[in-house]
BALUM-673870 format. One record per atom (N, C-alpha, C, O): residue in one letter; z, x, y. Coordinates in steps of 0.2 Angstrom, whole numbers, plus 5000, padded with zeros to 4 digits. Example, Ala and Ser with C-alpha at 12.3 -4.5 7.8 and 13.67 -1.06 7.14 Angstrom:
2
a503950664972;a503950624978;a503950664984;a504250714983;s503550644989;s503650684995;s503950645000;s504050675006;
end
This chain:
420
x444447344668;x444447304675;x444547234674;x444247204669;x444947194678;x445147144679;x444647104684;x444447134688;x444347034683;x443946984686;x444147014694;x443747034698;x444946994695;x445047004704;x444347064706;x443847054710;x444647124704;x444147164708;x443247144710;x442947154715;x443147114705;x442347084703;x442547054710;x442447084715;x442846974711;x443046904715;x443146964721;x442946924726;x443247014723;x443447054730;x443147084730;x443347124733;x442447104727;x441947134730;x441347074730;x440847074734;x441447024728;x440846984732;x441246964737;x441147014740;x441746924741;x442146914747;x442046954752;x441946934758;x441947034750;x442047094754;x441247064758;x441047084764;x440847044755;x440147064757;x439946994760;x439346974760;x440346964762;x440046874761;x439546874769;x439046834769;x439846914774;x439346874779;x438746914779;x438346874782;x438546974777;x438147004772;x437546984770;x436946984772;x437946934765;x437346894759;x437146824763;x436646784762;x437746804767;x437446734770;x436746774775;x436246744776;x436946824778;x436446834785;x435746874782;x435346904785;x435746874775;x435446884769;x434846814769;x434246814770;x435446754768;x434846694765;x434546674774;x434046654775;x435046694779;x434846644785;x434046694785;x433546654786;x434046754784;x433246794784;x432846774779;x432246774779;x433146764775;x432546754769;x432446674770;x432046654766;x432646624774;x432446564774;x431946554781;x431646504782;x431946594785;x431746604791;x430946614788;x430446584790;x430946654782;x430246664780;x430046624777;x430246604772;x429246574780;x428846524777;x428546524771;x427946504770;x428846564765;x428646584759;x428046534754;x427946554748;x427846494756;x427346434755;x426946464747;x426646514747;x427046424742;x426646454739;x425946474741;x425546434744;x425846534737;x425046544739;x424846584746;x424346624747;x425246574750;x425246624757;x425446694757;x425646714752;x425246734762;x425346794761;x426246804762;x426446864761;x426646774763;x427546764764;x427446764758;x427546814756;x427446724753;x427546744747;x427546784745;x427946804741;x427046834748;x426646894744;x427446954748;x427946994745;x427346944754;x427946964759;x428446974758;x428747024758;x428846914757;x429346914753;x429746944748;x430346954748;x429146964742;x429347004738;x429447084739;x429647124735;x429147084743;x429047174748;x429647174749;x429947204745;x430147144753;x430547154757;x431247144753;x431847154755;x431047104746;x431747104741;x431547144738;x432147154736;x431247184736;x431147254734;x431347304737;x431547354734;x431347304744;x431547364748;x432347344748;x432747384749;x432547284747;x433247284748;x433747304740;x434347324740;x433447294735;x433647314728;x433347374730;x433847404733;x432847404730;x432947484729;x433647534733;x434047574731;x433447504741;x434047514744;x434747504742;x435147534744;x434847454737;x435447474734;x435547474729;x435947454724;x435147524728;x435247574721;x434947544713;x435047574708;x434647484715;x434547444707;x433747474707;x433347494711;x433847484699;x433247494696;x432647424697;x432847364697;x432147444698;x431547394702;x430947404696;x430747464694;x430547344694;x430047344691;x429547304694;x429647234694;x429147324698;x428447294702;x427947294700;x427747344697;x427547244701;x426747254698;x426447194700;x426747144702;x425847214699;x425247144702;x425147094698;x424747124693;x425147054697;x425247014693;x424546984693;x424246934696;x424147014685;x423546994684;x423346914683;x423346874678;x423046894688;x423046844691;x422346794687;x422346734687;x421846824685;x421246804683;x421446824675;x420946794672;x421646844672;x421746864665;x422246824661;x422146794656;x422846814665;x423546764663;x423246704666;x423446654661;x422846674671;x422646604671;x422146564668;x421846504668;x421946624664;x421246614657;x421646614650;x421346624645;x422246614649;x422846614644;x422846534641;x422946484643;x422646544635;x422646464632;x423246424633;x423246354633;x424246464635;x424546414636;x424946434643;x425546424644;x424246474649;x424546474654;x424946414659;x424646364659;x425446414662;x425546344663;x425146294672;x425346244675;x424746324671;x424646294678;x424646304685;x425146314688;x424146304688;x424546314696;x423946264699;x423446234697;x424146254708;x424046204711;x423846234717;x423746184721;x423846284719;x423746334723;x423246384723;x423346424718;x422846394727;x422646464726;x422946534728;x423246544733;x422846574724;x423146644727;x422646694725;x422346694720;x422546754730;x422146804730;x422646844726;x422546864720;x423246854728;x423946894725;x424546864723;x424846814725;x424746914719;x425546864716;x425946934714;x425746964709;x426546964716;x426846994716;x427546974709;x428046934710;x427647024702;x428047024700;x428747054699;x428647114698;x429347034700;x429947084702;x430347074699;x430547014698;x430547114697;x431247134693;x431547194694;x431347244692;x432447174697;x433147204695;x433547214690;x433647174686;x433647284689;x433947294684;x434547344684;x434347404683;x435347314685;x435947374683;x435847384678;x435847334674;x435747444675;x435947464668;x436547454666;x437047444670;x436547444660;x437247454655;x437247504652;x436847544654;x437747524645;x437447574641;x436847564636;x436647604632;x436747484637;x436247484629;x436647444625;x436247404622;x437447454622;x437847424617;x437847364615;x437947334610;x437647304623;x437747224620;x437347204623;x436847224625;x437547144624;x436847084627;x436747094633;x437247114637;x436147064635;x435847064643;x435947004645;x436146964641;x435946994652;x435946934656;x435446934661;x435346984665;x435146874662;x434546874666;x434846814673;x435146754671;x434546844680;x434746774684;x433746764685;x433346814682;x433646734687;x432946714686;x432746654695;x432946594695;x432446674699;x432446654706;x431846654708;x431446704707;x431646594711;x431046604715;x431046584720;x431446544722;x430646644724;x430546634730;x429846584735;x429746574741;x429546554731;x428946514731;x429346444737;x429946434735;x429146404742;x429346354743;x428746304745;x428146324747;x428946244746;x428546174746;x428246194754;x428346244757;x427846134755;x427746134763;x428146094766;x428346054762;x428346094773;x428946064775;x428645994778;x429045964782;x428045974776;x428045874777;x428045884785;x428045944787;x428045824788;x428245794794;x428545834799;x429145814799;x428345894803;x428845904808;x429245874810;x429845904810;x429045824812;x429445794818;x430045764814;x430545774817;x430145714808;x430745744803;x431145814801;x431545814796;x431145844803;x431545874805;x431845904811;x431545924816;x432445904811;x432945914818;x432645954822;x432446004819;x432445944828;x432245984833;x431646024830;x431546074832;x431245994824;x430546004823;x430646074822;x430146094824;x430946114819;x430946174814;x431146174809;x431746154808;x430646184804;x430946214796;x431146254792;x431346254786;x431246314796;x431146384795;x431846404798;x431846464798;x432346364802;x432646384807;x433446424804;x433846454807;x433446434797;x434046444794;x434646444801;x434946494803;x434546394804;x435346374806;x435946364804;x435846324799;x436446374805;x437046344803;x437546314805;x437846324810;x437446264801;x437946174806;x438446174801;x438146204796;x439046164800;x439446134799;x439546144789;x439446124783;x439646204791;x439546224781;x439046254780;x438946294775;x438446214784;x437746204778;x437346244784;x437246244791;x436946284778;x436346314781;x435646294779;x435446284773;x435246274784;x434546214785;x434146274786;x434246334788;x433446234781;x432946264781;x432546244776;x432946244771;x431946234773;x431446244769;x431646314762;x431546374761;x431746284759;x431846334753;x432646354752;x432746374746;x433146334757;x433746344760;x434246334751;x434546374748;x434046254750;x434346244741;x433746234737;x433946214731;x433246254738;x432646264731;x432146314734;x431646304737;x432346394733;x433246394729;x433246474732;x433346524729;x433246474738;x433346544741;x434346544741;x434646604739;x434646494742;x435246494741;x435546544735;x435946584736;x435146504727;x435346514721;x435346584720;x435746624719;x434546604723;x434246674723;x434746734728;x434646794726;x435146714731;x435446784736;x436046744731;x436146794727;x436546694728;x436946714725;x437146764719;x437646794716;x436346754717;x436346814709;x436346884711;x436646934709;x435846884717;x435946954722;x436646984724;x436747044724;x437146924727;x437746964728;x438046954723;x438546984723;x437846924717;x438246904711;x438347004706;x438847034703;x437647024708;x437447114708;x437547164713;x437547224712;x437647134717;x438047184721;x438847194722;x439147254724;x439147124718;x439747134717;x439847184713;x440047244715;x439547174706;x439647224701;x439247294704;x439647344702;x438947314707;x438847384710;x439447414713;x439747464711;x439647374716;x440347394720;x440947394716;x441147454717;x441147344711;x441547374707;x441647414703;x442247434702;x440947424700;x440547484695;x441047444689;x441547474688;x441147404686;x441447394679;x441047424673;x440447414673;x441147444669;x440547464662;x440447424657;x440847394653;x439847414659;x439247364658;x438947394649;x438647444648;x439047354646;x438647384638;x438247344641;x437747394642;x437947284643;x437347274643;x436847264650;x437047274656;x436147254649;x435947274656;x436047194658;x436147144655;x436047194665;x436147144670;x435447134673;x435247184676;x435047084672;x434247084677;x434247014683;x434546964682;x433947024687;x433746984693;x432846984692;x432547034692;x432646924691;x432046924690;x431846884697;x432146844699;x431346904701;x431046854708;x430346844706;x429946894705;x430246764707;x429846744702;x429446714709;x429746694714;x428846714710;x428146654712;x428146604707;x428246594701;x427846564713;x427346514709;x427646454707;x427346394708;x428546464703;x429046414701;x428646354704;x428146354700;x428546304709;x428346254713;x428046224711;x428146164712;x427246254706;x426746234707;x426546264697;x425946274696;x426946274695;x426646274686;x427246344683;x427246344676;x427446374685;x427746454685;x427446514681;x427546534676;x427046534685;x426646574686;x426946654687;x426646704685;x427646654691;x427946714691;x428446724684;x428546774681;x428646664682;x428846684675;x428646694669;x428946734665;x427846644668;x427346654664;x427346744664;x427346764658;x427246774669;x427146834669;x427446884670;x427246944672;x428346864669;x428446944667;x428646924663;x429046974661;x428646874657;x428846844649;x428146894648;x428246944645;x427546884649;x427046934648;x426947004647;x426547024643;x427447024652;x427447104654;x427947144649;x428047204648;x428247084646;x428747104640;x429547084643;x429947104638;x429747074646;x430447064650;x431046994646;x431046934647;x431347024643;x431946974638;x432446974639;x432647034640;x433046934639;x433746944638;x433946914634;x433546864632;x434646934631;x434946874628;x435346804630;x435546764626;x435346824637;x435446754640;x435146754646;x435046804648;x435046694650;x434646694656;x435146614659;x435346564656;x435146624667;x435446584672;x434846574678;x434646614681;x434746504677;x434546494684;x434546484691;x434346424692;x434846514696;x435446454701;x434946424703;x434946424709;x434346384701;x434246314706;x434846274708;x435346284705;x434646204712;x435246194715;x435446134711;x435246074711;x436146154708;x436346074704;x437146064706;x437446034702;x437346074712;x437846074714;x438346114712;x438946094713;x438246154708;x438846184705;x438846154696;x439046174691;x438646084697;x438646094687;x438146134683;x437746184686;x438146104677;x437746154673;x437146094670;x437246044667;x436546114670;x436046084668;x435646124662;x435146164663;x435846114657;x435646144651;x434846104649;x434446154647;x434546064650;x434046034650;x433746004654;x433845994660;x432945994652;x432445994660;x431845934656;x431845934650;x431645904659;x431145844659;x430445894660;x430445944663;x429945854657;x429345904661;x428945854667;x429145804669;x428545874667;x427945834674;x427245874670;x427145924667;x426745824671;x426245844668;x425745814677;x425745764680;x425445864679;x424745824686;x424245814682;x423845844677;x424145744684;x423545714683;x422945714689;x423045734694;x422445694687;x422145654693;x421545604689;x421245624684;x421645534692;x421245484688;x420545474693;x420645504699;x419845444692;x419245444693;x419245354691;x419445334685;x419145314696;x419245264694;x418545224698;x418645204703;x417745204694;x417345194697;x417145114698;x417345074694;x416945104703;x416545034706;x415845034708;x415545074705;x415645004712;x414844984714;x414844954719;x414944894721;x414745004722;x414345014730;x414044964732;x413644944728;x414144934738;x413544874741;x413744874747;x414244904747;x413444834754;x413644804759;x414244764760;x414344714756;x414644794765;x415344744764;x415144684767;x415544664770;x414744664768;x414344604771;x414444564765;x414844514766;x414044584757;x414044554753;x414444584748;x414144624744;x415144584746;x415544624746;x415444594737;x415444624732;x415444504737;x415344504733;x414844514726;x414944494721;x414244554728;x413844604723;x414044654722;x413644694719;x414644684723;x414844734722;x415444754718;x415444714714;x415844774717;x416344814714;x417044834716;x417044884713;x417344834719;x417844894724;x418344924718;x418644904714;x418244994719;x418745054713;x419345014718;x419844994714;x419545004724;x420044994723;x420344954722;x420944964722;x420144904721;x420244834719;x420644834711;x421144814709;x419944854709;x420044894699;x420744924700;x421244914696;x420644964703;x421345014704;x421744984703;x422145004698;x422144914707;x422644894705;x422844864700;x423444844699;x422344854694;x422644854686;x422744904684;x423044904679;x422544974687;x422745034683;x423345034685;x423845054681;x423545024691;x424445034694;x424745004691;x425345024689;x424544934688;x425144884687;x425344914677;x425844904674;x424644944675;x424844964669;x425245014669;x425745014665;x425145064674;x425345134672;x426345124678;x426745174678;x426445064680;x427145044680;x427445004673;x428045014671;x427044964671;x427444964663;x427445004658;x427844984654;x426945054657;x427045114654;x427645154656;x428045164652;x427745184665;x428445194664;x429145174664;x429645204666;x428945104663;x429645084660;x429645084654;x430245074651;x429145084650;x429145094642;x429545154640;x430145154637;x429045214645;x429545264644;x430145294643;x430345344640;x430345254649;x431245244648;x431445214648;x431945194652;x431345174643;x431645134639;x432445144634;x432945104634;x432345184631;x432845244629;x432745324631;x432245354633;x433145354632;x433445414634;x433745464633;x434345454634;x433645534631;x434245554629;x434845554633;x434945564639;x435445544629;x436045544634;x436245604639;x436745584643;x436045654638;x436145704646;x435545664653;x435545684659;x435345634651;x434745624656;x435045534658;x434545494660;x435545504657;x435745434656;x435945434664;x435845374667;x436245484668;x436345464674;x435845454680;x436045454686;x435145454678;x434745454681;x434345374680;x434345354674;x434045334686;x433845274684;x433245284680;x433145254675;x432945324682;x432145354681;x432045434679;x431945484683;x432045424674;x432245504673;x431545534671;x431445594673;x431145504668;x430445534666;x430045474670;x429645434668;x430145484677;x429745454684;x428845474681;x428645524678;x428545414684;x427645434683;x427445394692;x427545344695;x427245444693;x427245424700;x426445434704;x426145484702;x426145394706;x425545414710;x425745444718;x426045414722;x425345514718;x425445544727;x425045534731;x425245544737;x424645514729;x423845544734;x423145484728;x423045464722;x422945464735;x422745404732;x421945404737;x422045394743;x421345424736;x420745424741;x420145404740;x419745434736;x420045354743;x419445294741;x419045294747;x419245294752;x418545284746;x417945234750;x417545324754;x417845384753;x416845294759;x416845344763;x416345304767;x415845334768;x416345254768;x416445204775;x416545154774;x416545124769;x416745144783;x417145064780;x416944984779;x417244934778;x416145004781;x415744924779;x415444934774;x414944904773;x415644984768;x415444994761;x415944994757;x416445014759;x415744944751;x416344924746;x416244994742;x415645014740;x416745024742;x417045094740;x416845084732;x417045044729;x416445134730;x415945144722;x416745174720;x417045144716;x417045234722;x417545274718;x418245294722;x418245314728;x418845294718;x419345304721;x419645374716;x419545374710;x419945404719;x420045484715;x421045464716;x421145424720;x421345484711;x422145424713;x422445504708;x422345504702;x422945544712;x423245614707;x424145584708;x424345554712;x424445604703;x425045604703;x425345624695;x424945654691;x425745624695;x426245664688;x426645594685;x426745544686;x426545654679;x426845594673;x427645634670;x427645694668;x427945604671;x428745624666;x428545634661;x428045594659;x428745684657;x428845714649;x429545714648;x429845734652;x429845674642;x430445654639;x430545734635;x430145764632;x431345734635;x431345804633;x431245804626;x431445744623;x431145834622;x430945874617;x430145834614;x429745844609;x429945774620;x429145764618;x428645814620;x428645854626;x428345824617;x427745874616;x427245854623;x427045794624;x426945894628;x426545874634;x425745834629;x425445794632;x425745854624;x425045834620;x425245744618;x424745694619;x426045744617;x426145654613;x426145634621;x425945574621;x426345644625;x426345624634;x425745594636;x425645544639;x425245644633;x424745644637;x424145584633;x423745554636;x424445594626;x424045544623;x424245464624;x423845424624;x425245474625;x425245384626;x424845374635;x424945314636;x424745394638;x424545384645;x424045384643;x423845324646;x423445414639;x422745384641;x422645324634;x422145294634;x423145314631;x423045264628;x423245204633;x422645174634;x423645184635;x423845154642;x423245144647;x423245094651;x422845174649;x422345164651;x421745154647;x421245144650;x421845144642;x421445094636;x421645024637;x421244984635;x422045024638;x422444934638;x422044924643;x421844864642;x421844954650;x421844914654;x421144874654;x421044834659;x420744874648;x420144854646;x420244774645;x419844724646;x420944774643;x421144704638;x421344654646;x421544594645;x421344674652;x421444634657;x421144634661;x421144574664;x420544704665;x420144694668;x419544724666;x419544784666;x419044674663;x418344694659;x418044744661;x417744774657;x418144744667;x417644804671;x417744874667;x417344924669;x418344884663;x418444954662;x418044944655;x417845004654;x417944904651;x417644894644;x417044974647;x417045034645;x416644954651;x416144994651;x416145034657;x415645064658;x416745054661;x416845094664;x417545104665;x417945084669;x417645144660;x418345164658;x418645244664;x418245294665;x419145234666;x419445294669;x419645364667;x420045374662;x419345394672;x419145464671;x419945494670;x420345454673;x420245544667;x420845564668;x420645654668;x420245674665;x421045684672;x420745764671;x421645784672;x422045764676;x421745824668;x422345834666;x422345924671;x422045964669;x422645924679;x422445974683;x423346004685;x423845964685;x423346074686;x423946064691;x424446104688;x424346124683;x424946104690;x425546104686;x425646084679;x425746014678;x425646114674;x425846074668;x426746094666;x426846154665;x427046064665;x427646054664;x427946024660;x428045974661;x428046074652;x428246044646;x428846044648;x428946084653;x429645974643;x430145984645;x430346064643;x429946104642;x431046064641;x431346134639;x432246104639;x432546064642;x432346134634;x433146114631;x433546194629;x433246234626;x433946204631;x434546244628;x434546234620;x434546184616;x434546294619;x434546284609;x435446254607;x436046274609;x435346224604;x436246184601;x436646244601;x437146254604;x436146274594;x436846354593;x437146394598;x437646424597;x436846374606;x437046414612;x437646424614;x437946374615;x438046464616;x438746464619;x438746464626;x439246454629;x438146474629;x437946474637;x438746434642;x439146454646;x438346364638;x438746304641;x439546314644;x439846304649;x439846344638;x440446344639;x440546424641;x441146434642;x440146464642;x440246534643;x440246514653;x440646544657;x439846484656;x439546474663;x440346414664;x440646424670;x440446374660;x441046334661;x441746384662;x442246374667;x441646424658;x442346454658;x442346524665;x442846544668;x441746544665;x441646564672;x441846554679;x442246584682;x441546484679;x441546434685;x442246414685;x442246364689;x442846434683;x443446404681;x443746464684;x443946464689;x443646514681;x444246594683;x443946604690;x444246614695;x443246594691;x443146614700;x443446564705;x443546584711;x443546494702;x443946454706;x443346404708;x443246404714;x443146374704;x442846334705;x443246274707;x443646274703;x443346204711;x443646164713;x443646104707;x444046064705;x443046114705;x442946034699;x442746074693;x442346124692;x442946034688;x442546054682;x441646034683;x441545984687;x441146084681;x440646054679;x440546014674;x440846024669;x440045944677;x439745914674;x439245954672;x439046004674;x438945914665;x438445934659;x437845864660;x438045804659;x437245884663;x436645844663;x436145884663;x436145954663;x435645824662;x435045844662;x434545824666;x434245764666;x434345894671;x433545864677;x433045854673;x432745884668;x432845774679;x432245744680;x431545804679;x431145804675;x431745834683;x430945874686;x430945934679;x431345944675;x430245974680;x430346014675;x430346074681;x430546074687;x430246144677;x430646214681;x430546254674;x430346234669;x430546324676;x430546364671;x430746394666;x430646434662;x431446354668;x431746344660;x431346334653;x431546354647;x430746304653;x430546294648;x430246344646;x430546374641;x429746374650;x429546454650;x429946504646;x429746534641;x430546514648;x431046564646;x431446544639;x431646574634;x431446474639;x431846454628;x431146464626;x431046494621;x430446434630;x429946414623;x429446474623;x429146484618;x429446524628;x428846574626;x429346634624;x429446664618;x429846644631;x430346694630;x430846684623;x431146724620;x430946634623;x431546624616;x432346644617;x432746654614;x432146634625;x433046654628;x433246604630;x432946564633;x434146594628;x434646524629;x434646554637;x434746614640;x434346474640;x434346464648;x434946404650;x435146364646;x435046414654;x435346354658;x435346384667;x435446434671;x435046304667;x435246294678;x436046294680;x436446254678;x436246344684;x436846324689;x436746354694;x436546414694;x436746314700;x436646354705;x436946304713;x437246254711;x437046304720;x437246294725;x436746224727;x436346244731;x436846204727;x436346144732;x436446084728;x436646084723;x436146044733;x435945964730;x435245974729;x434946004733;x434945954723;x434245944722;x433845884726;x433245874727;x434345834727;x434045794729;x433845804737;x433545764739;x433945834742;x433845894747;x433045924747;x432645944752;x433145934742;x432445994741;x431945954742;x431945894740;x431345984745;x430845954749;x430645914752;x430045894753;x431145874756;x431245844761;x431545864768;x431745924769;x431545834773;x431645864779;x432345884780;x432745844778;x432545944783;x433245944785;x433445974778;x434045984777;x433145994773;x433346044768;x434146104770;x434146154774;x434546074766;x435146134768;x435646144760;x435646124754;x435746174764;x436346214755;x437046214758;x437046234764;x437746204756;x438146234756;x438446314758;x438546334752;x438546334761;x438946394760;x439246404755;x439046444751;x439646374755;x440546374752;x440046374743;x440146414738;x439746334743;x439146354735;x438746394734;x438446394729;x438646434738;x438446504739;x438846554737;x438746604733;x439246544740;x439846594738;x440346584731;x440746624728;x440146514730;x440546494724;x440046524719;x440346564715;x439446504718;x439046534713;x439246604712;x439546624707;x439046634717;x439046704716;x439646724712;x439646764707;x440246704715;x440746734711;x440646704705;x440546754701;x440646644700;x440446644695;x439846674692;x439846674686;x439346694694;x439046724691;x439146794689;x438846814684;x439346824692;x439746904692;x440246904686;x440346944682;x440546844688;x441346834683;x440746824675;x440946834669;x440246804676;x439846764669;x439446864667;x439546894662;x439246884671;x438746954670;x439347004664;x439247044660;x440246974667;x440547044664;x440647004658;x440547044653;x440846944657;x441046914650;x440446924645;x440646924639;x439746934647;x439246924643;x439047004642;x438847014636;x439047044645;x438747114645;x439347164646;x439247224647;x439947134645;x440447214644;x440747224639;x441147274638;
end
């Protein structure tokens, strides 16, 4: 069997799988909500419906989050739903894994977005809008039609073909954590989050903090017997801005196109609890950049060193030194192992399906569960997928079509070269 036939049966199916994503972007899949949970019901009913092999299960939620190198989460959840596709092969060669979550942010500010819906998978002008629309329900229905081609074809497959649909990605990966658990392996794995169509072999981590930073309470009357955290506070910002530019100071070079690649950012910042009282304590959460192949332990230690300094400019910390509680999301980086062929196996895909540009080779800022998959799983990962990342979680989120449909065909053309 020749590529064309694969490239005409994902075409055969295209308005199919777009009216595919406009329904699954419709769904407010938040993590931790019961759409989450929903979600996964209804991509199960549609794999089994078309004939793929289904592995479902509860995802022990109290057992895997008491894991000494669980990675995290930021959410609560009563439930979490694990899913996995699978075309067989005969068994004879290697596996390929696409790897998708369906978990998304919350969509911020209505009123930022057009006509005050997030959820509207409308379609303007190429692009279909929506929350989750390019991170990464896009990614996710092109690995789907990416398998659907290949049913339709039927080509003989020596090895097996898996679609993993994962929770949690958003907030520590939680659905990957747990089918790396359940036992689930390939010899190669693809992500399509959204990198435009290049290939992103490398990932940065983010580690969530939250700092404790204390003062002493008095009447704002006599404001000066008192203390303000928030005052204190602004020696902790100004240290923990030259710390991140210490940090990127040098770089590896996949990550060179970014100004701020290993970003330390404060989110959420809440002080005081009246307002004629000088504020005793201010609680201040945000994420720290992890440089890739730095270990989350050497991160965490130059940071609370750096909040040691800040002793040497504002006294007050000598004897009331800041609280650090390491909460949330932990996100070590993750790299493509060197020996890999991936790079150039997804390059030379992206070329027979027709892709328009060669990809470019970098490396994201954020981290993702890539690292999951090379450091627990021990499988050669790489991101490619349809969107702009820089879109994602912001208002007005949309993906391309025409990258919808481009991934897919590369991916399909990548399932035969790797598993036939």
């Amino acid at each position: 069997m020749d590529d064309s036939e694969v490239l005409e049966a994902v075409d055969d199916e295209r308005e199919k799988m777009l009216a595919l994503l406009q329904e699954l972007v419709r769904i407010p899949s938040l993590g931790g909500s019961q759409h989450e949970v929903g979600i996964q019901h209804q991509l199960v009913e549609l794999m089994r419906g078309s004939g793929l092999e289904t592995d479902v299960w509860e995802i022990p939620l109290a057992r895997l989050t008491a894991e000494p190198d669980f990675p995290g989460a930021e959410v609560e959840r009563a439930q979490a739903l694990g899913v996995v596709a699978r075309l067989p092969g005969s068994g004879r060669g290697p596996s390929l894994m696409f790897n998708g979550h369906v978990d998304v942010v919350p969509p911020g500010d209505l009123g930022a977005w057009t006509g005050g819906e997030p959820f509207s998978g409308t379609i303007a002008n190429g692009q279909l809008f929506g929350r989750g629309a390019c991170d990464m329900k896009g990614g996710l229905v092109a690995a789907m039609w990416a398998l659907r081609a290949l049913q339709r074809a039927a080509p003989r497959l020596a090895g097996d073909v898996l679609l993993a649909s994962v929770v949690g990605e958003e907030d520590g990966g939680l659905g990957s954590y747990g089918l790396l658990r359940r036992g689930w392996r390939a010899d190669a794995c693809v992500i399509p989050e959204p990198t435009g169509l290049d290939i992103v072999p490398a990932t940065a981590g983010a580690l969530t903090f939250r700092l404790r930073v204390h003062g002493h309470a008095t009447h704002a009357s006599r404001r000066m017997e008192g203390e303000s955290a928030l005052e204190h506070f602004w020696s902790v910002w100004q240290r923990l801005r030259a710390l991140e530019q210490e940090r990127n100071a040098e770089v590896d070079p996949l990550f060179r196109r970014w100004p701020m690649p290993y970003a330390l950012s404060i989110g959420t910042v809440r002080c005081g609890d009246w307002a004629s009282s000088v504020p005793d304590l201010l609680v201040a959460e945000g994420r720290l950049g992890v440089a890739v192949d730095e270990s989350p332990a050497q991160a965490r230690a130059q940071f609370a060193a750096s909040l040691t300094d800040v002793a040497h400019t504002d006294s007050w910390f000598v004897e009331h030194p800041v609280e650090v509680d390491w909460w949330g999301g932990q996100f070590a980086s993750g790299r493509l192992s060197a020996d890999s062929d991936l790079v150039g196996r997804v390059r030379a895909a992206h070329a027979r399906a027709g892709g328009e540009s060669e990809p470019e080779v970098w490396g994201a800022p954020y981290g993702s569960d890539l690292r999951l998959l090379t450091g627990i799983g021990g499988i050669p990962t790489l991101h490619y997928g349809p969107g702009d990342a820089g879109l994602a979680h912001g208002p007005n989120e949309s993906v391309p079509l025409h990258e919808v449909e481009s991934a897919a065909r590369t991916l399909a053309l990548l399932s035969l070269d790797i598993c036939r």
